[in-house]
FIKOLZA-1660 file (N, C-alpha, C; in steps of 0.1 Angstrom, whole numbers, plus 5000, padded with zeros to 4 digits):
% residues 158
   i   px   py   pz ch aa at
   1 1785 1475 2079  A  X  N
   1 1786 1486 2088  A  X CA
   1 1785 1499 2081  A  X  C
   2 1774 1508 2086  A  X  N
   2 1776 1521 2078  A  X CA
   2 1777 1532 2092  A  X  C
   3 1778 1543 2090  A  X  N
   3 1784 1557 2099  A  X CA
   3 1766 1559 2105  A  X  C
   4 1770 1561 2115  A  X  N
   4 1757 1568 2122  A  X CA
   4 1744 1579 2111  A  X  C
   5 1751 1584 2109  A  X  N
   5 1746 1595 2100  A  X CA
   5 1738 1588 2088  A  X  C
   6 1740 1577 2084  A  X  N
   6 1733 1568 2075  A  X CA
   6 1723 1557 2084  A  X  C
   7 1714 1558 2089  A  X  N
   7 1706 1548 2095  A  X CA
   7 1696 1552 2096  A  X  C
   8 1681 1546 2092  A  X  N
   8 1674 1548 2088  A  X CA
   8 1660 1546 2100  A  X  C
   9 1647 1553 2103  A  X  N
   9 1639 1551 2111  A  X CA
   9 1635 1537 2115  A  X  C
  10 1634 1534 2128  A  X  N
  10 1631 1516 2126  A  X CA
  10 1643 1508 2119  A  X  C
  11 1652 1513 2120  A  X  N
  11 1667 1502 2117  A  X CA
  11 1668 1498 2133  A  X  C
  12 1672 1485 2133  A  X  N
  12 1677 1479 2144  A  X CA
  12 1692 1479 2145  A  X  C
  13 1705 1490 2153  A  X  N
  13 1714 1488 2153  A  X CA
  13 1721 1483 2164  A  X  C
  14 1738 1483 2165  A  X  N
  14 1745 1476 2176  A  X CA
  14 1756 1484 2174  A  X  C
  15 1762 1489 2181  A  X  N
  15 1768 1504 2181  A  X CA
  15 1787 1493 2182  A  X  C
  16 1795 1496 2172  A  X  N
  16 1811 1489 2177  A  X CA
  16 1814 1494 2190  A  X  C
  17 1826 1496 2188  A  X  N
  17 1831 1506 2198  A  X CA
  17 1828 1522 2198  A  X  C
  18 1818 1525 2211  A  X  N
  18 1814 1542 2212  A  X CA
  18 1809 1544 2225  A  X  C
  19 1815 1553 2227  A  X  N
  19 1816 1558 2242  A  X CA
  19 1805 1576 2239  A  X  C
  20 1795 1577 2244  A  X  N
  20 1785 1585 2244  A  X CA
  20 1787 1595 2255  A  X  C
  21 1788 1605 2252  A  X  N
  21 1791 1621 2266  A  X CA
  21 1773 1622 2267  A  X  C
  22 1768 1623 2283  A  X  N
  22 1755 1629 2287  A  X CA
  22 1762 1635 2298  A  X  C
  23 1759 1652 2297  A  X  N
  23 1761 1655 2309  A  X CA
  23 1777 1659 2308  A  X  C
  24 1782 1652 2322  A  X  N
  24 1800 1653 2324  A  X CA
  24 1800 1636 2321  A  X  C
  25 1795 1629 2320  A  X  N
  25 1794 1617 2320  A  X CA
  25 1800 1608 2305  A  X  C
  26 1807 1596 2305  A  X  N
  26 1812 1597 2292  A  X CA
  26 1801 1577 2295  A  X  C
  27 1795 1576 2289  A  X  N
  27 1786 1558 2286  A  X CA
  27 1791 1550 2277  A  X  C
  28 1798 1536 2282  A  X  N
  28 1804 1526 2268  A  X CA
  28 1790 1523 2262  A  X  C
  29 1789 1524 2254  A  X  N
  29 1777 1519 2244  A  X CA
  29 1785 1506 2236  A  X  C
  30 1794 1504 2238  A  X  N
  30 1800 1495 2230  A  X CA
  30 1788 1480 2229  A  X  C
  31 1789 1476 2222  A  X  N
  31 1779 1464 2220  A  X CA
  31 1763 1467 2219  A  X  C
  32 1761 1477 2224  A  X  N
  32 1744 1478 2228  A  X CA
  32 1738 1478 2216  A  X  C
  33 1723 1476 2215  A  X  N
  33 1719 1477 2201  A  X CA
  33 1706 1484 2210  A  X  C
  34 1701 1491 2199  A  X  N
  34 1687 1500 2197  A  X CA
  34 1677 1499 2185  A  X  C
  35 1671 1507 2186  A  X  N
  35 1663 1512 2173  A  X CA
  35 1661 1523 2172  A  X  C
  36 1666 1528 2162  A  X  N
  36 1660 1545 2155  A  X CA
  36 1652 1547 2156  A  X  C
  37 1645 1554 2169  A  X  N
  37 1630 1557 2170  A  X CA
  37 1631 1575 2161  A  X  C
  38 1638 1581 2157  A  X  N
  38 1636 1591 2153  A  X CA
  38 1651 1598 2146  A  X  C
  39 1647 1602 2132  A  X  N
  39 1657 1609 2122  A  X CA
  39 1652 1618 2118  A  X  C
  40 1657 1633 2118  A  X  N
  40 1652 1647 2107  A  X CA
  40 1663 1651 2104  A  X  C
  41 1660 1656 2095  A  X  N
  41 1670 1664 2081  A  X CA
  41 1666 1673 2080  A  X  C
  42 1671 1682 2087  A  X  N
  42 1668 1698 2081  A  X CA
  42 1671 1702 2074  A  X  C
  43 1665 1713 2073  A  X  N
  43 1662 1720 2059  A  X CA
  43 1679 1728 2058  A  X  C
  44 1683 1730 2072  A  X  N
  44 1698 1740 2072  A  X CA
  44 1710 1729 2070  A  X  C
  45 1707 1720 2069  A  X  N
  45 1718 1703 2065  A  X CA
  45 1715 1701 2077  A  X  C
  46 1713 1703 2086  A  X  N
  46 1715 1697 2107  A  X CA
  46 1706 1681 2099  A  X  C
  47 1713 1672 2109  A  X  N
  47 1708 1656 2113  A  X CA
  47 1703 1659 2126  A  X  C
  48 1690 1650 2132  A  X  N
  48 1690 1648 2143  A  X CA
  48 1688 1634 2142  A  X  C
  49 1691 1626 2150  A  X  N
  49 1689 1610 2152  A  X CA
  49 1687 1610 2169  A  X  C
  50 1673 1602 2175  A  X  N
  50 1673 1592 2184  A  X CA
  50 1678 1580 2177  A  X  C
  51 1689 1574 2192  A  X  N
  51 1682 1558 2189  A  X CA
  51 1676 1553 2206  A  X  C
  52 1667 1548 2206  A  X  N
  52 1667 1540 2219  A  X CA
  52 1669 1531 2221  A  X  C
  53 1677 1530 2235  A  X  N
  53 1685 1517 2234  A  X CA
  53 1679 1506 2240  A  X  C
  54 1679 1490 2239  A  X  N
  54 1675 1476 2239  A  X CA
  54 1675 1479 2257  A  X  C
  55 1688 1478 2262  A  X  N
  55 1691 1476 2272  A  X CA
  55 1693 1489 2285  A  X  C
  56 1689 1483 2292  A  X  N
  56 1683 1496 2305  A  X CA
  56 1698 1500 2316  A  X  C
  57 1706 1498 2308  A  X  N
  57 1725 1497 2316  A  X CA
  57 1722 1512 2317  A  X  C
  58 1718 1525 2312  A  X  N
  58 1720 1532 2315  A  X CA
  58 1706 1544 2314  A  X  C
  59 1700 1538 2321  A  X  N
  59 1684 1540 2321  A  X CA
  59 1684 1551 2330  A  X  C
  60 1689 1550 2339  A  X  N
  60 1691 1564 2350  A  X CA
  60 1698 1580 2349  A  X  C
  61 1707 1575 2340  A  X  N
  61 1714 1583 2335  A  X CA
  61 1710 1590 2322  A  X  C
  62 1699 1581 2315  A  X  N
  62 1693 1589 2300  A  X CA
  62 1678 1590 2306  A  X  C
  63 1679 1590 2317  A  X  N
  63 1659 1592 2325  A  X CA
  63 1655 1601 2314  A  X  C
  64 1663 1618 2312  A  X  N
  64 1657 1624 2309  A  X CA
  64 1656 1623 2294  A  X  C
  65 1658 1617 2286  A  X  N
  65 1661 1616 2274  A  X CA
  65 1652 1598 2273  A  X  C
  66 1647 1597 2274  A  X  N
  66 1637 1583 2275  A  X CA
  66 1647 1572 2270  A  X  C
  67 1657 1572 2279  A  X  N
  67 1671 1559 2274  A  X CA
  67 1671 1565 2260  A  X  C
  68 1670 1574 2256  A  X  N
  68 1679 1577 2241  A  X CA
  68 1692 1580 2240  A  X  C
  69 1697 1572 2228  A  X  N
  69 1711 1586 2229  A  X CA
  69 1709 1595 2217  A  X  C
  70 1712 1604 2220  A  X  N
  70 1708 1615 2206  A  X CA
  70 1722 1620 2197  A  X  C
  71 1721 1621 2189  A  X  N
  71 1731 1626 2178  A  X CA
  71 1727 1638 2174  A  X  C
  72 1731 1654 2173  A  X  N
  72 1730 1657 2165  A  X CA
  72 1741 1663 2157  A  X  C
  73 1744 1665 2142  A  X  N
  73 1750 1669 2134  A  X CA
  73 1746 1684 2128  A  X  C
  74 1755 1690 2126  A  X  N
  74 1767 1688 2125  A  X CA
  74 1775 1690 2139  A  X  C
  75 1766 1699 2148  A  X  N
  75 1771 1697 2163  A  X CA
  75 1781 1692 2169  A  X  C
  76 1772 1675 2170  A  X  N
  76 1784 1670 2175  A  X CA
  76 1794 1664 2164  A  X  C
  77 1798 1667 2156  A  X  N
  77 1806 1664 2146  A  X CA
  77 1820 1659 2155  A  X  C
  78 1826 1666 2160  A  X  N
  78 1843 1667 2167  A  X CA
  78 1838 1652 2177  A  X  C
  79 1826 1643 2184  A  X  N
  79 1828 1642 2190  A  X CA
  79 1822 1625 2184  A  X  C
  80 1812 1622 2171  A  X  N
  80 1806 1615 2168  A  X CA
  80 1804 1612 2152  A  X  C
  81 1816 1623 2148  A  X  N
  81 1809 1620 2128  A  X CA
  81 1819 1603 2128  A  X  C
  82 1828 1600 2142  A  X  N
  82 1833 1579 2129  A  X CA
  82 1820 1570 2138  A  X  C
  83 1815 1573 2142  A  X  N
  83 1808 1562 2152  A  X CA
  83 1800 1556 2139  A  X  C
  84 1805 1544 2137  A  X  N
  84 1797 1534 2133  A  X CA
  84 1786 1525 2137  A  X  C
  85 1778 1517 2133  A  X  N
  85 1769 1509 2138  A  X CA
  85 1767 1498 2126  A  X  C
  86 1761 1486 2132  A  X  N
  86 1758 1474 2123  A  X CA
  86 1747 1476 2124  A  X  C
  87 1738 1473 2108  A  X  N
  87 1721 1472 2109  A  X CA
  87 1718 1459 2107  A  X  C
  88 1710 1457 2120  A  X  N
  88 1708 1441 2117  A  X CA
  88 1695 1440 2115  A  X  C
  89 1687 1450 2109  A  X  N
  89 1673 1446 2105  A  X CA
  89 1666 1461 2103  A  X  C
  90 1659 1461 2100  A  X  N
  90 1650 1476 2094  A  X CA
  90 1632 1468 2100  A  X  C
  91 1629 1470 2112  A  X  N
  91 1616 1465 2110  A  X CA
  91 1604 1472 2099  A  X  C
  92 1606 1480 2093  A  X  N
  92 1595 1487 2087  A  X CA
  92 1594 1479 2075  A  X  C
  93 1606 1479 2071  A  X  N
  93 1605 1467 2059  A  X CA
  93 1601 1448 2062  A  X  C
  94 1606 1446 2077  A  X  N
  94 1598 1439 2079  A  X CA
  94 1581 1433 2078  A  X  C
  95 1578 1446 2083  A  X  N
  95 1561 1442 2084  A  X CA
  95 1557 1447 2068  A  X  C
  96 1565 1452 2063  A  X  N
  96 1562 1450 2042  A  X CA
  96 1558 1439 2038  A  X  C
  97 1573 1430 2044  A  X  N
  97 1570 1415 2037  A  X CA
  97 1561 1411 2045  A  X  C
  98 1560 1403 2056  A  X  N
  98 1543 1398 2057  A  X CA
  98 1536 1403 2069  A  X  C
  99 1526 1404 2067  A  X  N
  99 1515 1410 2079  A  X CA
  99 1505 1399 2081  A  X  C
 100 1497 1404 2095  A  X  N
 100 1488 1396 2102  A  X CA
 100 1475 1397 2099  A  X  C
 101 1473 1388 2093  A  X  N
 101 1453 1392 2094  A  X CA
 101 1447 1382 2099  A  X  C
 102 1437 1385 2105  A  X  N
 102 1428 1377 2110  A  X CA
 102 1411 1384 2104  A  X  C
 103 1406 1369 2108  A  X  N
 103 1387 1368 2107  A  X CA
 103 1380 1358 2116  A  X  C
 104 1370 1358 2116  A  X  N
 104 1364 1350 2125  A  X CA
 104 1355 1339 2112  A  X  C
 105 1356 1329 2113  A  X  N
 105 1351 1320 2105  A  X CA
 105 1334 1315 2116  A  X  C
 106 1328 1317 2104  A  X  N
 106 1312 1314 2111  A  X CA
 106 1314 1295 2113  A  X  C
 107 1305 1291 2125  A  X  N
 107 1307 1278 2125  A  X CA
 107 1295 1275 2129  A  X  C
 108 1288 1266 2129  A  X  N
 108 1281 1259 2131  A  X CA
 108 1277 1247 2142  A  X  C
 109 1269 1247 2147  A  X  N
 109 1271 1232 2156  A  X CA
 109 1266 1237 2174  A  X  C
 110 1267 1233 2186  A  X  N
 110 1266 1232 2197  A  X CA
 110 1274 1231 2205  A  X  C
 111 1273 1241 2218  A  X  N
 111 1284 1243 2223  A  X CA
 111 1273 1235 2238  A  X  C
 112 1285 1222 2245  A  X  N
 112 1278 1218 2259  A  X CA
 112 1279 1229 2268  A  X  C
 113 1264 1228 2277  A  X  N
 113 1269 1237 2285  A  X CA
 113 1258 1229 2301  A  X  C
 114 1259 1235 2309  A  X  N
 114 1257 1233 2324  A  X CA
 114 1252 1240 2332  A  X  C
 115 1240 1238 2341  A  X  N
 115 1238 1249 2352  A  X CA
 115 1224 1241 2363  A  X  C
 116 1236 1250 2375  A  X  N
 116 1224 1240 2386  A  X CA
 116 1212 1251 2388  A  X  C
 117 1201 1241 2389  A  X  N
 117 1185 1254 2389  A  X CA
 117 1174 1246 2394  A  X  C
 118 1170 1248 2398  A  X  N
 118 1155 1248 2407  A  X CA
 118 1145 1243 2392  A  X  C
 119 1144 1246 2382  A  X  N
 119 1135 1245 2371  A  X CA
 119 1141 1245 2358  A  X  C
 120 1136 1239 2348  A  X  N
 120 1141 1241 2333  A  X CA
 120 1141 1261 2328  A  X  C
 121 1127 1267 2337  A  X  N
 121 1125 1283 2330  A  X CA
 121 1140 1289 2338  A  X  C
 122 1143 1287 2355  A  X  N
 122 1155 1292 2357  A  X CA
 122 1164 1284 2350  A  X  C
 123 1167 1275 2346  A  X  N
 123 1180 1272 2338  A  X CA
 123 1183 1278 2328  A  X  C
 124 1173 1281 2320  A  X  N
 124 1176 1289 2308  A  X CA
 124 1173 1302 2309  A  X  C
 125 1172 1309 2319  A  X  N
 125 1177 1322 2323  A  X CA
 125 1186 1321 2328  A  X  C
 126 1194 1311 2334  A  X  N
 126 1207 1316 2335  A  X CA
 126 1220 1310 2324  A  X  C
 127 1209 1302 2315  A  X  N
 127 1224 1300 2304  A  X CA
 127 1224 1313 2295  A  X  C
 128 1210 1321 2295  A  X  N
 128 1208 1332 2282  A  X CA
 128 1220 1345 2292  A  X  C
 129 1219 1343 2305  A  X  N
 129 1226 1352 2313  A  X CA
 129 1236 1351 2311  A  X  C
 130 1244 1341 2307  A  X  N
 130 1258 1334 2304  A  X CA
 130 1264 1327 2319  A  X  C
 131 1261 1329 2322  A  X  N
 131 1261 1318 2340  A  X CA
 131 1258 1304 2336  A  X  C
 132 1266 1297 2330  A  X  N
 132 1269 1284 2331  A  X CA
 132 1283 1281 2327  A  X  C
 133 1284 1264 2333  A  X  N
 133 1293 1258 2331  A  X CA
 133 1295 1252 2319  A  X  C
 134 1308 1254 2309  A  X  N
 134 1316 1246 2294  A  X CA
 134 1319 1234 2299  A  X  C
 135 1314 1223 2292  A  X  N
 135 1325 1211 2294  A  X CA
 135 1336 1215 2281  A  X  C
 136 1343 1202 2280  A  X  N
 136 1353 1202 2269  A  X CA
 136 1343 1206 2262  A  X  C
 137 1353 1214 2252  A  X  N
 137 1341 1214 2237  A  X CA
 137 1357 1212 2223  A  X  C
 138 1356 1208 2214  A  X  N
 138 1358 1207 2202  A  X CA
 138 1354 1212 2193  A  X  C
 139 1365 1219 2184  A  X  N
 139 1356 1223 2170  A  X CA
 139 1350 1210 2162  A  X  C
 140 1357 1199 2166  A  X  N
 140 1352 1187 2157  A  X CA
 140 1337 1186 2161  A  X  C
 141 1332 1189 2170  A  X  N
 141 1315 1187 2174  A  X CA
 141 1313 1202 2166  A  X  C
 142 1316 1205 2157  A  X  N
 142 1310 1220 2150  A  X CA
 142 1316 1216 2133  A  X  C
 143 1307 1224 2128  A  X  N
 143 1309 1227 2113  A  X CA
 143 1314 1241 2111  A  X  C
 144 1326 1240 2101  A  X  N
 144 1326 1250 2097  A  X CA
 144 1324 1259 2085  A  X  C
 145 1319 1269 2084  A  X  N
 145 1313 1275 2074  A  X CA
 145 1324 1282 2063  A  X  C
 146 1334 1279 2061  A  X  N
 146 1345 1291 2054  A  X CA
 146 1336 1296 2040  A  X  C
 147 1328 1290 2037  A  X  N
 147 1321 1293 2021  A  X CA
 147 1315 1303 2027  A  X  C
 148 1310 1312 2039  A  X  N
 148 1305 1323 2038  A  X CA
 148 1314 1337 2042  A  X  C
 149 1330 1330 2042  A  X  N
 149 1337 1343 2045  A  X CA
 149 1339 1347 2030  A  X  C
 150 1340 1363 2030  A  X  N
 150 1345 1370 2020  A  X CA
 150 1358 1383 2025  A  X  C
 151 1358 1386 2016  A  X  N
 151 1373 1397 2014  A  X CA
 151 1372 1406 2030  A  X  C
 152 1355 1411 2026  A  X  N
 152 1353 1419 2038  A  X CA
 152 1352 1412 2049  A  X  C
 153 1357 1403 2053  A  X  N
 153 1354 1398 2069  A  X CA
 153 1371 1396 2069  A  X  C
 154 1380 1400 2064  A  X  N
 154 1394 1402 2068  A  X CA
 154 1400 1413 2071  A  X  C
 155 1405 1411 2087  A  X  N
 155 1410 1420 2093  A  X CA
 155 1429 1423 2095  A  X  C
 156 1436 1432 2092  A  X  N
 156 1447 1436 2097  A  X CA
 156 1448 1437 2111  A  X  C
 157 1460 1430 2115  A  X  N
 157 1465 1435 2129  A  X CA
 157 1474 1441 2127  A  X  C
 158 1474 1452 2135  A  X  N
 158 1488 1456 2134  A  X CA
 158 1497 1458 2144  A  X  C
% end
């Protein structure tokens, strides 16, 4: 458990017990969890912290604030410097440890295909048109080529 004031961008938290003032309005946040969509450190000591929260309990009430609740320090100090929170994950360090890549592997082989036509010349205008029918197809009716991928045919998702 560390203090509000210590949570980091992309931390996934879950607030203990804290009751949030918007407005005249006082919101249990007790249990909710969010993500730090936003922390600055100014240059005069001031904290600002978003977090946005998981759950939409009070979506109407933070319309104007995009379901955030906002902290700022030293500001609200009197009303928010014990609020604690649990970090149950940091996604940024997540996607550190493993990321997604993909490639398209060249293959080889024939794909069935289908089309009703008047003539063999209209059939093959309309399979070159892509207007036909797939039966099942298998990669086992294809070969695949992986000996002509290289470094550059891998893609990041992100």
């Amino acid at each position: 458990m560390i203090n509000i004031k210590d949570v980091q961008v992309e931390d996934v938290v879950q607030f203990n017990e804290h009751f949030h003032l918007v407005m005249d309005m006082e919101l249990d946040c007790t249990n909710l969890q969010g993500i730090v969509h936003k922390k600055e450190n100014c240059q005069d000591g001031s904290i600002s912290i978003e977090i946005k929260l998981d759950s939409k309990k009070y979506s109407e009430e933070l319309e104007d604030w995009n379901n955030c609740l906002i902290f700022n320090f030293p500001h609200d100090d009197e009303y928010y410097k014990n609020v604690n929170v649990v970090v149950l994950k940091n996604l940024k360090k997540e996607r550190e440890k493993i990321k997604t890549y993909s490639c398209y592997i060249p293959v080889s082989g024939s794909l069935p295909v289908s089309v009703e036509a008047k003539s063999e010349e209209e059939a093959l205008k309309l399979i070159l048109d892509g207007q036909y029918e797939s039966e099942e197809f298998s990669l086992q009716d294809c070969e695949l080529e992986t000996e002509k991928l290289s470094i550059k045919d891998i893609d990041y998702l992100d």
